[in-house]
N, C-alpha and C positions, 0 to 999 in steps of 0.2 A: 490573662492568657499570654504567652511567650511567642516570640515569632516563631517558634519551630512548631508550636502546637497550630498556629493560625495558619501556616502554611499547609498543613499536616489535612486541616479541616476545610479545604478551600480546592486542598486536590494535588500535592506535592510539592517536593523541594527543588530548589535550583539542582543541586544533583542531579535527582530523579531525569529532569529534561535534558540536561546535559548528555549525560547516558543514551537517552533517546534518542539525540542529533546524534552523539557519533554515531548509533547504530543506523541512523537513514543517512547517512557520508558514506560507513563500511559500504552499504546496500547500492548505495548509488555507485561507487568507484568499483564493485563487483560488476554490475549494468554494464560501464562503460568498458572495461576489460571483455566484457561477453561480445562487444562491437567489434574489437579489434582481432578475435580469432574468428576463427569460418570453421560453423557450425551448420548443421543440418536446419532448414528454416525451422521447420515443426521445433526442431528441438530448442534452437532460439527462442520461439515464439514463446512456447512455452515455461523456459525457463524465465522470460523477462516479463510475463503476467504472473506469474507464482512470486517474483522478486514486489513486483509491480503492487499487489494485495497485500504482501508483508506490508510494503509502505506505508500504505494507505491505514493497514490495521492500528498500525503505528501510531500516523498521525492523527489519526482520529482518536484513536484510544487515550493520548496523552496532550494535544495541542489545542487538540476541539475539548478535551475536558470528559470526551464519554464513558471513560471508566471508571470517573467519579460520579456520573446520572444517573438518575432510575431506568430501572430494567426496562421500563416502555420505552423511553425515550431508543433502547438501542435496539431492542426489537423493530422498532421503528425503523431506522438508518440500516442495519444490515441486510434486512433484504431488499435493499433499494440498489447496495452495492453489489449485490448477489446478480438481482434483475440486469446490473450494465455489465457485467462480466458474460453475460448468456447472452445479452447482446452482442455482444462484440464477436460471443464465437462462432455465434449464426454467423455475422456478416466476414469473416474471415474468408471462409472459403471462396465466396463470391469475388473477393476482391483477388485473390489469388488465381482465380480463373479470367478477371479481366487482365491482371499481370501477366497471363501466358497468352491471350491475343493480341497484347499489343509487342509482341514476339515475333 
């Protein structure tokens, strides 16, 4: 078996990852540009959890190895990620009403 095939079978190529970081560098230096203009919070907020999930999909998909796993295994994980996303948007608005009493 050739290295390009054992790589191939193991889960991808140095390319492949390559690709990946620069796309979560793109992602991230888009983030940081979204800090330096003044944007509507909601629309912030939400632009930078939508940024935020790409990430994540990313690294998980390609770093952790899951999109070379069996399908339980990401059944498994996705809606784990799913559940802290629904948490976080419960707990937004609360925090956002403590941000206006200490106003």
């Amino acid at each position: 078996m050739t290295a390009h095939a054992e790589a191939q079978a193991h889960g991808g190529t140095t390319r492949l990852f390559v690709w990946v970081w620069i796309w979560l560098v793109a992602i991230t230096g888009i983030e940081v540009f979204l800090a330096y203009i003044h944007l509507a919070p909601v629309t912030m907020l939400f632009l930078l959890i939508s940024l935020s999930v790409v990430k994540a999909a990313l690294i998980m998909s390609y770093f952790m190895h899951l999109r070379f796993e069996k399908l339980s295994l990401v059944l498994f994980l996705v809606p784990a990620l799913v559940f802290c996303i629904c948490m976080m948007a419960i707990f937004f608005p609360d925090a956002v009403r403590l941000l206006h009493l200490r106003q």
